[in-house]
N, C-alpha and C positions, 0 to 999 in steps of 0.2 A: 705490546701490552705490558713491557717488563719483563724482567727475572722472575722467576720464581723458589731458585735454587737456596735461597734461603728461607723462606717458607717449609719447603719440604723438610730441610733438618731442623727447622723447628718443631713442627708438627711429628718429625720422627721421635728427636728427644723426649717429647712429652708421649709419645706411645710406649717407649721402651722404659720411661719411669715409670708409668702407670703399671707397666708388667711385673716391675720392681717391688713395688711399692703397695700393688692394688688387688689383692688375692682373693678377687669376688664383690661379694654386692654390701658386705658388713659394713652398717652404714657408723656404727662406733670406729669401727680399723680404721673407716675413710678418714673420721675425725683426727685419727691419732697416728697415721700412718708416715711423719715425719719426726715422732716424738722418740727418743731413743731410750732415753733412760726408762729402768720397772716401774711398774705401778703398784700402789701399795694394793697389798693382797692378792699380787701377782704368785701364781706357780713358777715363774720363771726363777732359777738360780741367780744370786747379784753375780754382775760382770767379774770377773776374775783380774785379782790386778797384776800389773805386767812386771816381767822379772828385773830383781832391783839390780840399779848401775852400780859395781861398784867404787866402795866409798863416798855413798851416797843412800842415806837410809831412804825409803819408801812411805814412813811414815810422816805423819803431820809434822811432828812435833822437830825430827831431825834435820832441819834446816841448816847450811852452813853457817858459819858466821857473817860474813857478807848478806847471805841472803835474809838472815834475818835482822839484819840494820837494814837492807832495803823495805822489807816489808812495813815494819815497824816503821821506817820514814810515812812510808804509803798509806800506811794506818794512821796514822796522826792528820798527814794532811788530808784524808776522806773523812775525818772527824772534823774537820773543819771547817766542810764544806755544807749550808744548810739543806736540810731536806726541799728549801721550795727553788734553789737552783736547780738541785737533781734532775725536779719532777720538770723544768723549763726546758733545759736541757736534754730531758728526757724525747717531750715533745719538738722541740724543735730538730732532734734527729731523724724522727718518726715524719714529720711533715716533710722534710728533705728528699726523703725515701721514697713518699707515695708521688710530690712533684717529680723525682727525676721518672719512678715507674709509669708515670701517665704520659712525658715525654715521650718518651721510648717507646711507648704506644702509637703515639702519634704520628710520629716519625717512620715507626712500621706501617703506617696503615698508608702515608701520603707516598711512601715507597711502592708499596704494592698496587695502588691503583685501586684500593676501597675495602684493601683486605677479601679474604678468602669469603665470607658472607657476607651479603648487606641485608637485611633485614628494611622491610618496608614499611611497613603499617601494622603491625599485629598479627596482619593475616596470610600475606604471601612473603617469605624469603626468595633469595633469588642467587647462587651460590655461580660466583663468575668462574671458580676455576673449574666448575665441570658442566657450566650451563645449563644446569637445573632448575625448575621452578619447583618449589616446596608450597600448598596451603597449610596453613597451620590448624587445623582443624579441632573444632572447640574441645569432643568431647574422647580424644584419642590424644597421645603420647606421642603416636608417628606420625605426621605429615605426609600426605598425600603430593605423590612427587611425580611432576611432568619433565620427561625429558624432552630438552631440545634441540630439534637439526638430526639427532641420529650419532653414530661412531664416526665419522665419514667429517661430521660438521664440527666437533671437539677434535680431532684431529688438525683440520684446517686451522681452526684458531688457536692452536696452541702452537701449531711449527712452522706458520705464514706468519707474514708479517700482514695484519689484518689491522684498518683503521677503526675503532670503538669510539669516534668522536659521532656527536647527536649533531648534526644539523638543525633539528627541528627541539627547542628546547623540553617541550611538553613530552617529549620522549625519554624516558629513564636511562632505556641500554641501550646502543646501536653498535650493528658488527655490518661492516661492508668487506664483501671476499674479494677477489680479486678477479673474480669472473662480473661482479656484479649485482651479483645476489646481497639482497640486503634483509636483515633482520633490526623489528625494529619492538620494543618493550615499554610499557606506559599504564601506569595503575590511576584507578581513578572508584569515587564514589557516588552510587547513582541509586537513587529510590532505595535506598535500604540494604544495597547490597555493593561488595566491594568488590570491584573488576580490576582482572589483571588484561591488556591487552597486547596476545602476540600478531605481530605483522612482519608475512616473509614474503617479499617480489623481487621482480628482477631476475630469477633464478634461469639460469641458459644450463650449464651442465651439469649442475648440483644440484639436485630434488633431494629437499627435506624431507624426515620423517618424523612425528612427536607425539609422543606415547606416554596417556598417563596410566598410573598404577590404579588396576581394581582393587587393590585390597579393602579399602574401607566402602561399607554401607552397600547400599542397592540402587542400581542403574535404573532409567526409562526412558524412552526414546526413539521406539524403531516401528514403523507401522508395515505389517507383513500381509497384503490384502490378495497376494498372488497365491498364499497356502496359510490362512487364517487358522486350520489346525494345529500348524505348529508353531503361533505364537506364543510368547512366554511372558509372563510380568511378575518380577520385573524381567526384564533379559540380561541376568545375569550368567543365566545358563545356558543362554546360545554362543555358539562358537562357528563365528565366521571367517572365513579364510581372507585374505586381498583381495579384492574387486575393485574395479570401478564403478564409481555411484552419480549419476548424473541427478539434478535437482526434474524434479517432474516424472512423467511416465519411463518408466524403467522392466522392460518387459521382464525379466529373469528376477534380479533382486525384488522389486515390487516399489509400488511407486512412493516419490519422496517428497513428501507435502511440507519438508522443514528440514535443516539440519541445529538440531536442536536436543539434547541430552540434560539429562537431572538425576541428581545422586538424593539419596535419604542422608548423607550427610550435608545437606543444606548447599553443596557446590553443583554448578550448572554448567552448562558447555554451549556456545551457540558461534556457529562458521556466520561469517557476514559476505554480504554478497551472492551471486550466482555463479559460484564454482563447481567444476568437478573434479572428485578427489578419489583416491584410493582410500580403504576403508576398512579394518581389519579389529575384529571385537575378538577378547581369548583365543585367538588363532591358534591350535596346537597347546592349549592351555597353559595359554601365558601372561593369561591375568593383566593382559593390558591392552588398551583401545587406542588405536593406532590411525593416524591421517595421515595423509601424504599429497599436496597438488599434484593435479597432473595438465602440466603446461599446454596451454591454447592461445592461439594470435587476441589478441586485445586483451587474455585473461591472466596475466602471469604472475602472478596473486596468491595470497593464503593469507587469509584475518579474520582470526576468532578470538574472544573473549572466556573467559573460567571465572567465574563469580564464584563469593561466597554470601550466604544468608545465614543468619542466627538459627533458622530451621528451614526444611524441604518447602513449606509453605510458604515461606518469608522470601527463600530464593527466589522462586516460580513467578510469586506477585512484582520481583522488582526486575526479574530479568525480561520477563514478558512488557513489563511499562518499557525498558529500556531498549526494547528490539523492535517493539510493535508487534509481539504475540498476543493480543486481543483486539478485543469489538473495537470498532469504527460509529462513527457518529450517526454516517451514513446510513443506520437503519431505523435512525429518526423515520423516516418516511414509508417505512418499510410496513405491507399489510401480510399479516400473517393470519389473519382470522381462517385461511384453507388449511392451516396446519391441524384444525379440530378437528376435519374429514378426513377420510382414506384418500390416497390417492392410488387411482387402477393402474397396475402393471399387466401389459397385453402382450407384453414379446413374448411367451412361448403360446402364442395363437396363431395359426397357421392362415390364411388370404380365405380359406373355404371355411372359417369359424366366425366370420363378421355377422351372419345372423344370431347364431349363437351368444355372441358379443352384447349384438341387440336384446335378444331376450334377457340376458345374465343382469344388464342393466335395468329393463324394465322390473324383474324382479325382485333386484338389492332397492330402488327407489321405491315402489309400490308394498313389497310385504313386507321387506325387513327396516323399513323407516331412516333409510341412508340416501345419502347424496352423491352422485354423481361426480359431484366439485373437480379434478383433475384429473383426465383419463388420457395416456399414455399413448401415440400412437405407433402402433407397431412398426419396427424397420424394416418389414418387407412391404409395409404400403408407401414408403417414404424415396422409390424407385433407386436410385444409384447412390451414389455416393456424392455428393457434391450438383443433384437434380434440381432440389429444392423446391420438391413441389411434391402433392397424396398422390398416389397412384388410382389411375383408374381402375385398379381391380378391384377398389372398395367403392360401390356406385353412391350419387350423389345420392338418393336415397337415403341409405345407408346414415350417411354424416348427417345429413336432415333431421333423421330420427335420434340424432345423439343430441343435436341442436335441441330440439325439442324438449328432453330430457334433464336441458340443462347442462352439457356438458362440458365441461372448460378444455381444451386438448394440451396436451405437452409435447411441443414437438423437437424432438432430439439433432440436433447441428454436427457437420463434420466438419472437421477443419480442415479437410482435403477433397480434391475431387477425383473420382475416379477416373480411367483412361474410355471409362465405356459412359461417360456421362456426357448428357448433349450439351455442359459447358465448358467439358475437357477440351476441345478442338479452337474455340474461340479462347478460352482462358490462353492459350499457348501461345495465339496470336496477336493478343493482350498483353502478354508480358506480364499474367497476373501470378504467376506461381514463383514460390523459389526457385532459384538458379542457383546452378553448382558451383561452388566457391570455385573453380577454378576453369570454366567455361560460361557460357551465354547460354548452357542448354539449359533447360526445367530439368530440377532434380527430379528423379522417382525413386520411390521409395515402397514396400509390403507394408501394408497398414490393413488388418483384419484379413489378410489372406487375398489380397487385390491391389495389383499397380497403382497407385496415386501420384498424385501432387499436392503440393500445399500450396494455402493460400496464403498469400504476401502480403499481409496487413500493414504493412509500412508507405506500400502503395496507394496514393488516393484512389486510384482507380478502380482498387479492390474492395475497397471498404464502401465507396460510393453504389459499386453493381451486389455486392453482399446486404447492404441498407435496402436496395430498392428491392431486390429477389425475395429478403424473408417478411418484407413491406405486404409484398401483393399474399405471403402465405397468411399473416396475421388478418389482413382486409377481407379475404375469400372466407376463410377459414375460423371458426370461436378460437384462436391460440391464443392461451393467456403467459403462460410461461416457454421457455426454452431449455434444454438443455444443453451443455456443452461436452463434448465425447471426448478421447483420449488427445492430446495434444503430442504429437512424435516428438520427446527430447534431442533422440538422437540425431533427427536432421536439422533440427535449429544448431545443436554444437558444432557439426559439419559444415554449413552454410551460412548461418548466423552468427561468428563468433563474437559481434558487438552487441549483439539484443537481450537481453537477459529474460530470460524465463517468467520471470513473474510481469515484465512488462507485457510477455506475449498473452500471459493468461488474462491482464488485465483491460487488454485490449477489445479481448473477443468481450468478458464478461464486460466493459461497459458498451459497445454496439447494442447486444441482447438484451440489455436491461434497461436500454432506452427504447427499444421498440416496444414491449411488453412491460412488465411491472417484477419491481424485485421480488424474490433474491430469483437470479440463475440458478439454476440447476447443475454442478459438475459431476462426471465422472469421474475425475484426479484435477488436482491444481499443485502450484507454488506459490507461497508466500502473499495470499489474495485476502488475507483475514480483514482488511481493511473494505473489503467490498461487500455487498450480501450474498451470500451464494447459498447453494445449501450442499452439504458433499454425499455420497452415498455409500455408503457400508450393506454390503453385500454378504448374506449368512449362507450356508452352505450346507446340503445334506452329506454326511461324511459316516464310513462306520466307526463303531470305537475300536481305540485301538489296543485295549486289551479285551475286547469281545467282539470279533469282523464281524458278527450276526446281529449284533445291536446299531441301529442307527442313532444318533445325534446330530446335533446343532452343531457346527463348527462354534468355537469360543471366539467371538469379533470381541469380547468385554476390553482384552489388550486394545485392541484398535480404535477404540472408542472413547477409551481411557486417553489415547496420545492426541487422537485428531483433537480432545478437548482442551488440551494442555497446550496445545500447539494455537490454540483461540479458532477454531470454526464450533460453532454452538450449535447449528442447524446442520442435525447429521440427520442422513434418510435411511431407514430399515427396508431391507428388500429382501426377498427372499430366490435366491436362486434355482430356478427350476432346471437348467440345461443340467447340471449335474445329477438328476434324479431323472432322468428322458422324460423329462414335462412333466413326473407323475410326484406328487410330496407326499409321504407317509403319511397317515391322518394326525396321530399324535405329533410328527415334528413340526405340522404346520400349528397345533396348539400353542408347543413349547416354544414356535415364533412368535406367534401372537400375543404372548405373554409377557415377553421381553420386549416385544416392540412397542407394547402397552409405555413405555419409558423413553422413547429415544422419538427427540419433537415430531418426523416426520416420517408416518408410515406409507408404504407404498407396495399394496395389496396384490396376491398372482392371482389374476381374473383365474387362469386356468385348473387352478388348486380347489379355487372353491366351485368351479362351476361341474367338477368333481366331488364336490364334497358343499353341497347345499346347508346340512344341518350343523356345519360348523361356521355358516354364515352367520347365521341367527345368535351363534356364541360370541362372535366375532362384534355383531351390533351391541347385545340389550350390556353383555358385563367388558369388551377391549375397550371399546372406543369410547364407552362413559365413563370408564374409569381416567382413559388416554386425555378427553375433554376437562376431569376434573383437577388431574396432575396440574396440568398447563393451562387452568385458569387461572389455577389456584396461585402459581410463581407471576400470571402477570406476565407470559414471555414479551410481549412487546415492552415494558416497562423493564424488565432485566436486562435486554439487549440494549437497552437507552442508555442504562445509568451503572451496569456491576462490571467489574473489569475483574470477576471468579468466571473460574467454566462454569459452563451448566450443569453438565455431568463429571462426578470429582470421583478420585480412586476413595477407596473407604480411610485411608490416611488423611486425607485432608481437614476432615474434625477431632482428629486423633494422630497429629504428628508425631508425639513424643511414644506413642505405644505401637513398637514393634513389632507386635505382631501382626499389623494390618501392610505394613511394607509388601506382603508377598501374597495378598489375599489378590488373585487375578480372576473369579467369578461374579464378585459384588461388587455392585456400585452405587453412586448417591446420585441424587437428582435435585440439587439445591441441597440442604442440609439435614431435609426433613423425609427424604423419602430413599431408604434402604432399599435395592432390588437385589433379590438372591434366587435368578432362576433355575430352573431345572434344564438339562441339556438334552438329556437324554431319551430317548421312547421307552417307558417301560419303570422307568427308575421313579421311586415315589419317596424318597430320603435323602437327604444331603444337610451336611454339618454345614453352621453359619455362626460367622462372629459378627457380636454385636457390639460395637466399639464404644467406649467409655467417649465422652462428652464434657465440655469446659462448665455447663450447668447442671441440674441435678434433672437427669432426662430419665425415661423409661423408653421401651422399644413396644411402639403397640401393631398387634398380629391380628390382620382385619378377617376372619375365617370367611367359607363362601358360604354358611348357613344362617351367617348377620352375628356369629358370637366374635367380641373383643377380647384378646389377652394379652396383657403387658408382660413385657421378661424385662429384665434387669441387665444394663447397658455393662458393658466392661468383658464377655467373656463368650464362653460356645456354646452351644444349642447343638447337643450332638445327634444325629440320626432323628432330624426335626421331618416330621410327615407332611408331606405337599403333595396331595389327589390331584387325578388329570385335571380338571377342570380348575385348577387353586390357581389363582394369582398371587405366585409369592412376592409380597412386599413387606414392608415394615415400616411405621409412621413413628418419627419422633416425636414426644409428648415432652414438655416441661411439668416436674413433681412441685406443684408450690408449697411451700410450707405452710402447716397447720398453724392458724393464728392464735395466740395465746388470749384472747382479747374476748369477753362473756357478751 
């Protein structure tokens, strides 16, 4: 790649003048800090003059004789000479100067190999002699700087003899090691936003690491659905150690619907492909976010993009067009009219609660003026794992009376089979399951606490006996929807290393959405945003944790915030009963209903209310009219057609440039017009709420639950604002027209 040993004593020279020469930030001294002589109305003494030779006087005037017939010659002929040669002469010295200075430039620069920085486009620098990515960042001084490769990969290239020729011309930088690893660099501009693109494969002994600087703005990016308590937004203040992060179900870190990151300085982060990598945010607080591949057969790979946007808003919309982070067309056809109704959660019903079940339902459809529409069927009537079929402990009766009622069912899919299910023994003889990457045998795997196997969809013969099995459940049985349950990351990467994850998810969800009607139903996915699906965000009773005697709502607001950003629109509200042993607070199951009032699709704990009857009735006449009028009101089918926004946007997204909504992680908007600020907690009847200023002249209107309206004034806080149990905090945006002047 060159010398560089003159570079450095250049670079030295000029540091050790600057020490010389440069005694701080005095931006006059800078002006003047090669001027030697005083300045007039200087305190400085004049220079002292130096002791005279002798026989030779010091003054002007004592010239010898000789020298003053020189001078005198010298004199005459400069009078000689007119003023408009001077000023020719003048310049033609001058131009001499700046041509040979630009030479010499250039000459330095074809010597070094593009010199010490190249500068790109405005927005990223890219600094070869220490392999630095820099963004230039609009509204900051320092640039935001990505290291690259690690100490390990700057060493290699600076004492190997390392080839930096591009093969492929569309590539800016290429560094090839000598193992094989290759790094490859390429900027480009796409919907409004400027990408830089790194690409490192190849890698056999060398594993890269590249780490950019948190110092500027506020991160988002991480969905934490394993311990929703201690989510953060942003996550600036989480601090995680190295792990590895597989794309999909991830039992310990929590599952990974995207790898995909966004700064409030308008810069974005998105991995491509289905990799797994190591993963380290503020580690030991070090202020930087760290990736690293970790090498797999067919996957030896690392390529991700750093955008920059004019704002966080600007980014989002062109990183998302450019990656495929939003809606799919595909939901053209898509019937959402169930999303008005509840839909019933029966898993914490026990096999001896199906009459109760019965009556629960006669009652919601008959007093409380509710439908039926999607009722859930429990997994202990659904027999094994991989059965596929109701058990006979709910009798045909039973399901009769649900029929009758109207009942649509939602029947939940595993994507393995148990070792105790009666298709386990034939599947094995089928050759239907995965096999161990390094035998003939069927992998098995712990999945929910039970030996499995997975099913091998790459197989016709699986996907054809999977068609006909959930065929005869939809033909016997009212199923109108499916769900899809945890798909195991960790045995596709063991046994799978060619299939990529989101192929797998996208495989199961188009079977199931061809038998029954869109969207599937998931428990976790990857990269599916292009299909209909609807995802489930699961709330949780938890105490608080600076009062263990107070109960609350787990805060899912973080996780609902990213699954939006990340493009699934159709997120489902449930309420977790296993963590309360079946039993929900009265007031926490309020303060769900309140919040789920907001989030498109609710999905009701038969068991909670059949417990708590008189919050049914709360639940029909003011959630679900309010739920119907949200979501008429956007037109959801007509949204998911035609807007390429989330549906639910953090409170910064109509108020980019006002910082203080960066780190509001309780509120959020529902389209642009509908503020939700709920209350979390049991007991609590107060909480401060910002109402963020707005690009038109808006108001914030507060719909009270006695029918009174009050407007507050957009732009500021609302401190210790009272919200009674029974309040549904919201806030309607209102446009103020101006008064016409006109009689």
């Amino acid at each position: 790649m060159g010398s560089r040993n003159d570079n450095t004593s250049v670079n030295l020279c000029e540091h050790e003048n600057d020490k010389l020469l440069g005694a701080g930030n005095d931006d006059n001294l800078n002006k003047t800090k090669y001027v030697s002589s005083p300045v007039e109305g200087s305190d400085l003494p004049p220079k002292p003059s130096s002791p005279g030779v002798e026989g030779r006087s010091n003054t002007p005037n004592s010239h010898s004789a000789s020298s003053k017939s020189t001078d005198a010659k010298t004199e005459d002929h400069n009078m000689k000479i007119p003023n408009w040669r001077k000023k020719i002469l003048k310049f033609t010295v001058t131009l001499m100067f700046f041509v040979m200075a630009i030479g010499v430039i250039v000459i330095w620069t074809l010597h070094e190999g593009g010199g010490e920085i190249m500068k790109e486009d405005g927005v990223f620098t890219f600094d070869i002699d220490e392999l630095d990515l820099f963004l230039n960042l609009k509204e900051s001084e320092n640039p935001m700087k990505v290291s690259l490769g690690g100490t390990d990969f700057k060493t290699i290239v600076k004492e190997t003899s390392v080839n930096d020729k591009c093969d492929n011309p569309s590539n800016k930088y290429c560094y090839v090691l000598a193992d094989g690893t290759t790094l490859n660099l390429q900027s480009s501009q796409i919907f409004g936003v400027q990408c830089y693109h790194v690409n490192w494969k190849n890698f056999t002994s060398f594993i890269p690491e590249d780490c950019i600087e948190l110092n500027h703005g506020y991160w988002y990016g991480l969905v934490n659905n394993q311990n929703p308590s201690k989510n953060t937004w942003p996550i600036q203040n989480m601090q995680l150690s190295k792990q590895s992060i597989l794309s999909g179900y991830n039992k310990g870190f929590g599952d990974v619907y995207e790898f995909y990151w966004l700064s409030s300085t308008g810069t974005s982060f998105y991995i491509k492909g289905d990799v797994a990598i190591q993963l380290s945010f503020n580690q030991s607080n070090s202020n930087k976010f760290c990736i690293s591949p970790i090498s797999r057969e067919n996957f030896n790979f690392l390529e991700y993009a750093i955008c920059q946007g004019p704002s966080m808003k600007m980014a989002h919309q062109g990183t998302s067009k450019a990656f495929g982070l939003q809606l799919d067309l595909s939901f053209n056809n898509t019937d959402l009219q169930w999303i008005l109704d509840f839909i019933w959660d029966t898993q914490s019903l026990g096999i001896g609660d199906k009459d109760d079940l019965i009556d629960f339902i006669v009652n919601a459809t008959s007093s409380n003026n509710l439908s039926c529409n999607l009722l859930e069927i429990p997994l202990r009537f659904e027999g094994y794992f991989g059965d596929f079929k109701i058990s006979s402990d709910i009798s045909q009766s039973a399901l009769q009376d649900l029929k009758n009622l109207k009942c649509n069912l939602l029947y939940n899919v595993f994507p393995v089979s148990s070792f105790e299910s009666s298709n386990f023994i034939s599947g094995i003889r089928s050759n239907m399951f995965v096999e161990n990457l390094f035998s003939d045998a069927t992998y098995l795997l712990k999945y929910k606490n039970t030996q499995c196997a997975v099913w091998d969809l790459w197989k016709s013969n699986v996907t054809q006996f999977l068609v006909e099995e959930l065929s005869k459940l939809v033909g016997q049985f009212n199923i109108k929807k499916f769900s899809l349950l945890n798909v195991p990351s960790d045995t596709l990467d063991k046994n799978w290393p060619s299939r990529t994850k989101d192929s797998v998810y996208k495989k199961w969800l188009g079977m199931l959405g061809n038998l029954t009607s869109w969207p599937v139903f998931q428990e976790t996915t990857f990269r599916t945003q292009n299909i209909p699906s609807a995802l489930e965000i699961l709330f949780k009773q938890v105490p608080n944790e600076k009062n263990a005697s107070q109960l609350c709502l787990s805060n899912n607001i973080p996780n609902i915030l990213t699954l939006s950003l990340y493009g699934y629109p159709l997120l489902v509200s449930a309420l977790d009963l296993s963590s309360m042993d079946n039993i929900a607070e009265p007031e926490i199951l309020i303060r769900w209903l309140q919040i789920s009032t907001f989030i498109p699709v609710m999905k009701v704990p038969v068991a909670a209310f059949i417990r708590n009857t008189k919050i049914l009735k709360y639940a029909s006449n003011e959630i679900l009219s309010l739920h119907r009028s949200v979501f008429s009101e956007i037109d959801l089918s007509k949204f998911l057609q035609t807007s390429d926004e989330p549906l639910i946007r953090p409170v910064w997204w109509i108020a980019p440039q006002d910082q203080k909504t960066f780190t509001i992680a309780d509120q959020f908007l529902v389209g642009d017009d509908h503020l939700v600020t709920p209350i979390l907690c049991s007991g609590q009847r107060t909480r401060d709420i910002y109402l963020p200023r707005t690009a038109d002249k808006s108001v914030w209107q507060y719909h009270f639950r006695n029918g009174t309206i009050r407007n507050f004034a957009a732009g500021g806080w609302l401190r210790k604002f009272r919200v009674d149990k029974f309040e549904i905090p919201y806030f309607t945006r209102k446009v103020v027209l101006p008064i016409s002047d006109e009689k």
